[in-house]
C-alpha positions in Angstrom: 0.7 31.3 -32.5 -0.3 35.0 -32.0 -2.3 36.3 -29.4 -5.6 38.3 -31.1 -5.9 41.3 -28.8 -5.0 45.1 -29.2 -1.6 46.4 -29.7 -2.4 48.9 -26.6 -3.6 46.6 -23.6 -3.2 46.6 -19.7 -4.3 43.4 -17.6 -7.7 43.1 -16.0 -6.6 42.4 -12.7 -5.8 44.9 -10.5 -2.2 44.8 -9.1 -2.6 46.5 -5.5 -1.7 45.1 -1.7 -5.4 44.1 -1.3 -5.8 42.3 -4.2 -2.8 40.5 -3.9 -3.4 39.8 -0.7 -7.0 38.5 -1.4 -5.7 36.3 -4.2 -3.1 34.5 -1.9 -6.0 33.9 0.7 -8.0 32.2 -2.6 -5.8 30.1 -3.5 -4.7 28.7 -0.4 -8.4 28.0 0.4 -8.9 26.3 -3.4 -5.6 24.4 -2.6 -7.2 23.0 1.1 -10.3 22.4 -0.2 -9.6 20.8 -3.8 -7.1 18.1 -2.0 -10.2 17.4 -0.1 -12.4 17.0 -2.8 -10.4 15.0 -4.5 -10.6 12.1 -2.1 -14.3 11.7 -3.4 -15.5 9.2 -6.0 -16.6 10.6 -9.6 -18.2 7.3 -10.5 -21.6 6.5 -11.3 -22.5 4.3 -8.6 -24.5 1.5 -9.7 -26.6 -1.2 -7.9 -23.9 -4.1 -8.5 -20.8 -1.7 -9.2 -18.7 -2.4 -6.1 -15.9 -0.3 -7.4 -17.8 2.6 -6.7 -17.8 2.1 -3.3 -13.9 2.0 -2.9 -12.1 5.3 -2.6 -10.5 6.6 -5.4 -6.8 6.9 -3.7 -7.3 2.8 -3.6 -8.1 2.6 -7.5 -4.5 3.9 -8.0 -1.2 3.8 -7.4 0.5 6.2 -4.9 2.6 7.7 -7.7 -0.6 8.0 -10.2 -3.0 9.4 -7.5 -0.3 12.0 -6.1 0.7 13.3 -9.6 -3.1 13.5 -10.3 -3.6 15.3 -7.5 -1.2 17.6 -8.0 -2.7 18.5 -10.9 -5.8 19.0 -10.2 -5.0 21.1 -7.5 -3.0 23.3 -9.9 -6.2 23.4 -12.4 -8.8 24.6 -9.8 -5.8 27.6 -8.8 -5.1 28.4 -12.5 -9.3 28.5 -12.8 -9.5 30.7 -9.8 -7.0 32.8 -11.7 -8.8 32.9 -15.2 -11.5 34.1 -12.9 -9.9 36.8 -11.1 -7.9 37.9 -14.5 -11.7 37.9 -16.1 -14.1 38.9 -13.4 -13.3 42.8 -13.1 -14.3 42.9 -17.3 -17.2 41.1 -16.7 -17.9 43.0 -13.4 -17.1 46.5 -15.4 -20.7 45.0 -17.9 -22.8 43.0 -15.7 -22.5 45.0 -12.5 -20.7 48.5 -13.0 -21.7 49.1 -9.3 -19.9 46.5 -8.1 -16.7 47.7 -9.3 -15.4 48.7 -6.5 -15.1 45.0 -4.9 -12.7 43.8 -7.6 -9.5 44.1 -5.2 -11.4 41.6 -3.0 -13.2 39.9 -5.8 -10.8 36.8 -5.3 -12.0 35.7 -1.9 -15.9 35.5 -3.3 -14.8 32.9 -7.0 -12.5 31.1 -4.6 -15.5 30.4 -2.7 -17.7 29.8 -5.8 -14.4 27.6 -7.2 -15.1 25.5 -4.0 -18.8 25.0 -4.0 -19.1 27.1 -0.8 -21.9 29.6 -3.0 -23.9 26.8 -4.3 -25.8 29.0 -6.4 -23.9 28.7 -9.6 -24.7 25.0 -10.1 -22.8 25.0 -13.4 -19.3 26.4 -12.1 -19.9 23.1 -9.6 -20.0 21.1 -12.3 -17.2 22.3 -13.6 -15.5 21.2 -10.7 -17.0 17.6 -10.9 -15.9 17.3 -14.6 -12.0 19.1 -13.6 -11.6 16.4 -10.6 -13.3 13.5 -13.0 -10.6 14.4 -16.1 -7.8 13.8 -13.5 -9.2 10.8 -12.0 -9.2 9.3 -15.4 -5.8 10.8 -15.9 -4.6 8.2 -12.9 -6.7 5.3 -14.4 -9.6 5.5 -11.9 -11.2 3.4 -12.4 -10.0 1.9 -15.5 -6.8 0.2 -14.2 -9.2 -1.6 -11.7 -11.6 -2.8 -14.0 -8.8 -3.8 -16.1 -6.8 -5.6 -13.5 -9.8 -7.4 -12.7 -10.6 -8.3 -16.0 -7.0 -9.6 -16.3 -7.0 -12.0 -13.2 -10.5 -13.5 -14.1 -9.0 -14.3 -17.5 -5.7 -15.9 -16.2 -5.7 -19.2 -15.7 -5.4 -20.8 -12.3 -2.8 -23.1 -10.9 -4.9 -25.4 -8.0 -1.4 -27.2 -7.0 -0.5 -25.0 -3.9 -4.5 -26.5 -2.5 -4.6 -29.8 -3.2 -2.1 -31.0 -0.2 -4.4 -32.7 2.5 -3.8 -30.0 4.8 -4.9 -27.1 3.1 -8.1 -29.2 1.9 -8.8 -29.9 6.0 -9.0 -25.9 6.2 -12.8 -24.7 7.4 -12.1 -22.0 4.2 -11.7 -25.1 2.1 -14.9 -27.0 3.6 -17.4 -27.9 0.6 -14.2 -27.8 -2.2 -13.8 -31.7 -3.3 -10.2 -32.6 -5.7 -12.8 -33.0 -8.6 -13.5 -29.7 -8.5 -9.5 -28.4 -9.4 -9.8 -30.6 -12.6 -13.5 -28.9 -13.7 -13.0 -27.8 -17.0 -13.3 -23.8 -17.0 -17.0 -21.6 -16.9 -18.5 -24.2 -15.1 -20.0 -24.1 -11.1 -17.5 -26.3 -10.0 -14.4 -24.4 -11.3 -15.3 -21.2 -9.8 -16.5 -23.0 -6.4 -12.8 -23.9 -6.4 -11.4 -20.8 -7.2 -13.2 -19.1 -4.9 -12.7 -21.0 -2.0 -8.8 -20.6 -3.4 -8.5 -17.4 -3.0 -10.8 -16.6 -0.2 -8.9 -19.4 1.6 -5.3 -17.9 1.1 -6.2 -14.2 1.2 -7.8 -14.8 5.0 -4.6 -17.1 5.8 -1.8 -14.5 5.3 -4.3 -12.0 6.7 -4.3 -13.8 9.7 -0.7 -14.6 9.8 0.5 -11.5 8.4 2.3 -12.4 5.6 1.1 -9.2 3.2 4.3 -7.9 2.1 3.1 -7.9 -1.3 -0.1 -6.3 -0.2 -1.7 -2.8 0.9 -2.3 -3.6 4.7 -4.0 0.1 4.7 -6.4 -1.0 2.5 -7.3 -4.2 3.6 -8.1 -3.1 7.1 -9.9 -0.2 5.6 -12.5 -2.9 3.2 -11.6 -5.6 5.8 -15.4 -5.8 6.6 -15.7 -6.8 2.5 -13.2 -9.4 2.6 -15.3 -10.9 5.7 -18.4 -10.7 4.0 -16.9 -12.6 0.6 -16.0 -15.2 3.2 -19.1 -15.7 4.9 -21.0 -15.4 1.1 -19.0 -18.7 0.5 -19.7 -20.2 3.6 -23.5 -19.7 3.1 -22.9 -21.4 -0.6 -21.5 -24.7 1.1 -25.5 -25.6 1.6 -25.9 -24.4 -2.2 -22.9 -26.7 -3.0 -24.1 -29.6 -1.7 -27.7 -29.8 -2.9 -26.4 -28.7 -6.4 -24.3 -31.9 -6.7 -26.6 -33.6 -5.6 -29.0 -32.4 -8.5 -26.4 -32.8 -10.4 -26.3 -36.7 -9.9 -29.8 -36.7 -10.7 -29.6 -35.2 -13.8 -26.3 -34.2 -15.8 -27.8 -31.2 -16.7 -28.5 -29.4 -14.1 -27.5 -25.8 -13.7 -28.0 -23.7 -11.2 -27.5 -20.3 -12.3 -28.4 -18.1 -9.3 -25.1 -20.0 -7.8 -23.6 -19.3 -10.4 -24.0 -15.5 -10.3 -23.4 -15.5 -6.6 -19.9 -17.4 -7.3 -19.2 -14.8 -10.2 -20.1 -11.8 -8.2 -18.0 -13.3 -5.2 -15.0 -13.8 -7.6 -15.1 -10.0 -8.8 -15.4 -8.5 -5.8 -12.0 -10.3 -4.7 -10.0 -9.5 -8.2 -11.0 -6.0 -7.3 -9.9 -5.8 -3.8 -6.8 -8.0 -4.3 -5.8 -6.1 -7.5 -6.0 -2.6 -5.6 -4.0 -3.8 -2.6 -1.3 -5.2 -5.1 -1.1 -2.1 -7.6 -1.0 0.2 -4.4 1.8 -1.4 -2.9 3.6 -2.6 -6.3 7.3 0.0 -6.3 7.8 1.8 -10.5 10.0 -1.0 -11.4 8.2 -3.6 -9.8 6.3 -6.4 -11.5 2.9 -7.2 -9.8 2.1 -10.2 -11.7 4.5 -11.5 -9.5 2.5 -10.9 -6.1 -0.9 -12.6 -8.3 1.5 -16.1 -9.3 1.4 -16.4 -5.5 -2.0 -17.2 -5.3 -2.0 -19.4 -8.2 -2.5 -17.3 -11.1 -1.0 -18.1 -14.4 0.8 -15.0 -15.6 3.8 -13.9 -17.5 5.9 -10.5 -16.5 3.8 -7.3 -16.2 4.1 -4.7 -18.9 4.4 -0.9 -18.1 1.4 1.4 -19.3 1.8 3.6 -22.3 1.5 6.9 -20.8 1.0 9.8 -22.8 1.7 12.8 -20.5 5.7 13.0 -21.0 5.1 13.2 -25.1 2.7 16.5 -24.2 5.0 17.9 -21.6 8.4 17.7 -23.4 6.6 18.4 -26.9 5.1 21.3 -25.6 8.3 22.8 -24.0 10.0 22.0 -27.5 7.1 24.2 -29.2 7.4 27.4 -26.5 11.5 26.9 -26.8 11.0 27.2 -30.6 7.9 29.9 -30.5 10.5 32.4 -27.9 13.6 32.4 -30.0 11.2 32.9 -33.0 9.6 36.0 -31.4 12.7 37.4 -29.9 14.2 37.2 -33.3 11.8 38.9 -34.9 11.1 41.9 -32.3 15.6 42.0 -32.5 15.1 42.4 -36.5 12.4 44.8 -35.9 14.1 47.2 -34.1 17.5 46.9 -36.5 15.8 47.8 -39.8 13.3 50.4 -38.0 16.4 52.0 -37.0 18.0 51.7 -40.0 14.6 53.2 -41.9 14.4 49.6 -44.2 11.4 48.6 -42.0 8.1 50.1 -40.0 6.6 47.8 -37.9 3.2 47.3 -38.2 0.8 48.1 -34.8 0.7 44.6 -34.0 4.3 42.9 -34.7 5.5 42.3 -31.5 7.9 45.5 -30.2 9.5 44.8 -26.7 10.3 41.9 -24.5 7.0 41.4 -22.9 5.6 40.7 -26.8 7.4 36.9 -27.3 6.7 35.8 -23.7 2.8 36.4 -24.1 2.9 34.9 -27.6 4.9 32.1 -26.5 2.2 31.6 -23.3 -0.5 31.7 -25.8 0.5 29.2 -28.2 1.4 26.8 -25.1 -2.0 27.1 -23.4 -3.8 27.1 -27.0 -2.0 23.9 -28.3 -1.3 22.9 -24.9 -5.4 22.3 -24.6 -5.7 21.0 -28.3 -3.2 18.3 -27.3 -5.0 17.3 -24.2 -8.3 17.4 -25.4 -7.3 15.2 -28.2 -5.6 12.6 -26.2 -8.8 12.4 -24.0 -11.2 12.2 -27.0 -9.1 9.4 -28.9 -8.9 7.5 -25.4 -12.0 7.9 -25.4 -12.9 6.4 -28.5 -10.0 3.8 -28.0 -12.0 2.3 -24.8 -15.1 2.3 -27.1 -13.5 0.3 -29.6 -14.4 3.4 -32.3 -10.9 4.3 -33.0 -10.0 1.8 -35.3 -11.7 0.0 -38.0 -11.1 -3.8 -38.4 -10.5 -4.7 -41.9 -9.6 -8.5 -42.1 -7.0 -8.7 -39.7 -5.5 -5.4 -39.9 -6.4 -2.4 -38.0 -7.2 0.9 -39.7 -7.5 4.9 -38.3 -10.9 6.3 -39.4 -10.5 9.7 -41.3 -13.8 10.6 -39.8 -12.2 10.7 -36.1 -9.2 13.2 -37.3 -12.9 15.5 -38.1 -14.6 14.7 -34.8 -11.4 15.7 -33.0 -10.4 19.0 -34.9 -13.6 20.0 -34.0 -13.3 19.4 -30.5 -9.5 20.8 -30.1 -11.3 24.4 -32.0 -14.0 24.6 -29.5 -11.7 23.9 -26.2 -9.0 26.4 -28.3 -11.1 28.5 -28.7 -12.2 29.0 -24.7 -8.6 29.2 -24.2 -8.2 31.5 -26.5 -10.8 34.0 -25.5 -10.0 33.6 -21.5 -7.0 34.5 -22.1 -7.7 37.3 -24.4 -10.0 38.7 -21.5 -7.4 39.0 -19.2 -5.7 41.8 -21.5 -8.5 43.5 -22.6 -12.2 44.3 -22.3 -15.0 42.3 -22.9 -17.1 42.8 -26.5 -18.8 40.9 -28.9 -16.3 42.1 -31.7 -13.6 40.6 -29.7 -16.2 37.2 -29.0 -15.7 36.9 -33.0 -13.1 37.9 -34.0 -11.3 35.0 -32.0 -13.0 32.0 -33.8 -10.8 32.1 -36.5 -7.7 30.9 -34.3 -9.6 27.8 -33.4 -8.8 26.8 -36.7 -5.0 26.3 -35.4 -5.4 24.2 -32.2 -7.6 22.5 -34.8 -4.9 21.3 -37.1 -2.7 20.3 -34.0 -5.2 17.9 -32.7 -5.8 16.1 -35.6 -2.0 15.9 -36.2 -1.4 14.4 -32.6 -4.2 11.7 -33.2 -2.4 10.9 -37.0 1.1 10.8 -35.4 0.2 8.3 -32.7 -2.0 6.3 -35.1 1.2 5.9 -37.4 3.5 4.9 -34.6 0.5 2.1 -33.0 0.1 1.0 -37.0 4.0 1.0 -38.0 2.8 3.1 -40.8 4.9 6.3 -40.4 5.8 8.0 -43.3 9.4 9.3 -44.3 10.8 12.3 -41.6 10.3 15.0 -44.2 6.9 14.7 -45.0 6.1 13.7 -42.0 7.3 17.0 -40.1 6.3 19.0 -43.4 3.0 18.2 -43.5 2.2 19.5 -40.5 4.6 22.4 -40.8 2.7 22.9 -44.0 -1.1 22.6 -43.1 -0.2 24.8 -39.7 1.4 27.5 -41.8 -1.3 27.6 -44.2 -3.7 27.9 -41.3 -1.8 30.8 -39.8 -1.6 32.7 -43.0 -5.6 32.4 -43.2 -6.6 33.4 -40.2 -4.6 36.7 -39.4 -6.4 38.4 -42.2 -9.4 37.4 -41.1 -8.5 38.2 -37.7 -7.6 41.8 -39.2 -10.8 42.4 -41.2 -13.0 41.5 -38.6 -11.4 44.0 -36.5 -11.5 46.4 -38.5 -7.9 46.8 -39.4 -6.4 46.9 -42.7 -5.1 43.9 -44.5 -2.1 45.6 -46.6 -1.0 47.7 -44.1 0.0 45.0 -41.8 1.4 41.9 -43.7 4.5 42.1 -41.7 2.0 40.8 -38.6 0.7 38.3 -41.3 3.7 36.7 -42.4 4.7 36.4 -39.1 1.7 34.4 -37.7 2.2 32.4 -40.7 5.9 31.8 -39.9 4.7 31.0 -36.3 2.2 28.3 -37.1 4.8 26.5 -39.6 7.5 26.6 -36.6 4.1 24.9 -34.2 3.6 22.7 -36.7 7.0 21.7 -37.3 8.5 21.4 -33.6 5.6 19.0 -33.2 6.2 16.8 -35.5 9.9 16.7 -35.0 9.5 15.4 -31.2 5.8 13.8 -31.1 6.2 11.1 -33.7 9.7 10.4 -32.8 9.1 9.8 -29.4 6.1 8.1 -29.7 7.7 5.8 -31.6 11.0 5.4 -29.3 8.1 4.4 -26.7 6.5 1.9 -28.6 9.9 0.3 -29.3 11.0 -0.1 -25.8 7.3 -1.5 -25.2 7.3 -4.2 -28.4 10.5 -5.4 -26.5 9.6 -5.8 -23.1 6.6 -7.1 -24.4 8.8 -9.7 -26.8 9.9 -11.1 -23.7 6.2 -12.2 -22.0 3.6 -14.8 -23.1 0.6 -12.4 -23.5 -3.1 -13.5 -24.4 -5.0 -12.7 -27.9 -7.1 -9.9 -27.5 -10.7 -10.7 -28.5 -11.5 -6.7 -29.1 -10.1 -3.3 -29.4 -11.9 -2.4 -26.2 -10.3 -5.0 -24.0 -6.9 -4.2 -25.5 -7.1 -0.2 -24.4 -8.4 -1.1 -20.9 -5.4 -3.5 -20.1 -3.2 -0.8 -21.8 -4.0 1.3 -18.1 -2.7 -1.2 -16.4 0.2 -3.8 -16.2 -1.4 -7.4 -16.3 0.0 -9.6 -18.8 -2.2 -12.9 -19.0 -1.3 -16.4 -19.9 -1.6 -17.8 -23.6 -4.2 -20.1 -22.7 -6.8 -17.7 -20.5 -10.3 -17.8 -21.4 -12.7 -15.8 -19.0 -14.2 -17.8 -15.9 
């Protein structure tokens, strides 16, 4: 992947003590800040959402929320960056007598980075949206909702409650032994689960037996738990005259009770879910801290997680794109000096040329592979991925369209931020750029196919498989250069070397991609199916409930049916 600027370019930002020094103070105030910020919700609160009211560092697991945090901490840096590497061409337009405060220009967008100027509402936002992605990233709040989901499907064993002594409990006052053998959905079951599990999570609360629990967060939401109990203790008087309604007339139904009881329930799958995920170790299987209470559950099964694939694929792509360009400025300079060959103005000519195209094409594709994991996630949760035909599952051609488009208009801000850091600002150099969106285009829609073949077991041979992309990238490459030249004003003919070579580049993307993506998406799903060979796990009633329980590791019993 080549980088469209000038063959004569210097960087934007100015390298002196003052600016350096300024930059270090911006960063370590976008670093303090950010870690702060990122202990604040991103969810729409709603009136009866009570996960919204929990802290996202309880929605996830250490490991999740740390590695999040990490990142996001090192996106709001590399933004101040982009900003400082941008803001002395934009300074040079917009204000030319501000020019001279470009060496400290790094203090004042660290400050608008961190919402201290809140007069650029849409940079804020920015912000919002940066600290949202990475929540999302750690599966807050999906894994929550999805643990909860899981728990209020399992089915419940009543055994450990129905000794005499457990039943004397005040916690269990209102629960009669009819109530355990209440068939499942009605008021009687979920009295009885309720009083369950508020029973025994006040008990070892008490007694202190939460070794398979978050004691951090259930002294934090301690004053929830209390009011779960005392909402059950005020449905005792509800109990009572609904069986005796009930005895009148067999059918009864009360459903304000049964709202309460539901509501009661959820708020308890969500507090006991976070308290078990947080303290649950990497190898660890939580289902075994919910069998405890009673719930019927097999072994826990990991989450897929994407972010290795992206990261080692990626690597594999820069590895391949160096070597390439080093070879090529090596040849270069052996025919030149021979007299076989003149480079043309734009074929790379020293050292510094392969490392800049190689940072290109990681932070081009790099953004064309993250944006479409997020939009097929996306689509996943909505249950618009896939189209059901009969019994089988199949990808929607339509979706590969949707997310090129989105991979060319996020590669193409990549693209032209990182063009602005080595050189000026201009509308000719605004358009000129487009055309390489067409190449983080082609890589998005590849990822999406790749993973779809591996979820489908319908990949095709190794060959065509890493041809095609090799192919379609390489045929991308070899369209856009010329364009790229003509627009600039440059001549076609006279720099085919530069052509070929952008060509060569996007078949060697193309090609490194599909040799490690596939494969290891696939080694993945094989060490998955096996694990998940081994476990009793429910039949999914929709796509959307089978990509929220993929964020989190519940496995529920064959027989579950929702309370």
């Amino acid at each position: 992947m080549a980088t469209p600027t000038s063959p004569e370019f210097g960087l934007a930002f100015p390298v002196d003590q003052t600016s350096v020094v300024c930059l270090a103070f911006g960063i370590g105030i976008v670093a303090l800040v950010a870690m702060k910020k990122f202990e604040e919700s991103t969810i729409e609160k709603g009136e009866d959402d009570f996960i919204a009211q929990l802290l996202p560092k309880y929605l996830a697991t250490r490991e999740q929320y740390s590695r999040a945090l990490i990142r996001y901490v090192g996106s709001m840096i590399a933004i101040l960056c982009a900003l400082c590497f941008v803001g002395p061409r934009l300074l040079e337009i917009l204000a030319p007598d501000l020019k001279s405060y470009a060496p400290v220009a790094p203090l004042g967008f660290a400050l608008l980075v961190v919402g201290f100027l809140p007069n650029v509402p849409w940079l804020q936002d920015v912000e919002w949206r940066v600290r949202r992605f990475w929540h999302e990233r750690a599966f807050i709040p999906e894994a929550a909702r999805a643990t909860a989901d899981g728990l209020r499907a399992a089915n419940f064993d009543f055994s450990l409650y129905m000794q005499p002594p457990v039943l004397a409990c005040p916690g269990m006052r209102g629960v009669e032994l009819a109530d355990f053998q209440a068939p499942r959905g009605t008021i009687e079951y979920g009295w009885a689960r309720l009083s369950c599990l508020s029973h025994e999570l006040a008990r070892r609360r008490d007694a202190g037996e939460t070794e398979s629990l978050d004691d951090e967060m259930l002294d934090r939401y301690a004053r929830d738990l209390d009011n779960v109990a005392s909402k059950r203790r005020a449905m005792e008087v509800d109990m009572a005259q609904y069986r005796e309604q009930k005895i009148r007339s067999q059918f009864y139904e009360n459903d304000r009770l049964r709202n309460e009881i539901k509501n009661a329930l959820w708020q308890l799958y969500i507090l006991l879910g976070c308290a078990a995920r947080l303290k649950l170790s990497r190898s660890g299987d939580i289902n075994a801290a919910f069998r405890t209470f009673g719930f019927v559950l097999g072994p826990s099964t990991p989450p897929p997680k994407n972010h290795d694939l992206m990261i080692v694929g990626l690597t594999v792509m820069s590895a391949s794109l160096l070597m390439l360009a080093f070879a090529s400025v090596a040849a270069g300079v052996l025919f030149e000096e021979n007299g076989m060959w003149n480079r043309s103005d734009y074929f790379p000519k020293d050292a510094r040329d392969p490392l800049l195209w190689s940072l290109s094409a990681a932070l081009t594709h790099g953004v064309a592979i993250l944006s479409a994991d997020w939009m097929r996630g996306r689509l996943l949760r909505n249950g618009q991925w896939f189209v059901a035909i009969g019994r089988e599952r199949q990808p929607v051609a339509a979706n590969y369209i949707r997310v090129a488009f989105g991979c060319a208009v996020f590669g193409y801000i990549a693209l032209f931020l990182w063009g602005l850091t080595v050189q000026p600002l201009t509308l000719g150099f605004a358009i000129s750029t487009i055309p390489f969106a067409l190449l983080p285009a082609a890589t998005g829609a590849f990822y999406g196919y790749h993973l779809d073949n591996v979820e489908l077991d319908q990949r095709p041979s190794r060959p065509w498989e890493i041809g095609l992309q090799s192919f379609v990238t390489g045929c991308c490459g070899l369209v856009v250069a010329p364009i790229w030249l003509s627009l600039g004003g440059s001549t076609v003919a006279d720099n085919l070397d530069y052509i070929l070579l952008v060509a060569v580049f996007g078949s060697v993307v193309g090609a490194s991609l599909a040799w490690y993506l596939p494969k290891a998406a696939a080694e993945r799903r094989r060490r998955e199916l096996q694990i998940l060979a081994e476990t009793t796990v429910a039949p999914q009633r929709s796509e959307t409930v089978l990509s929220a329980l993929a964020s989190c590791p519940v496995t529920i019993s064959r027989e579950a049916a929702p309370v």
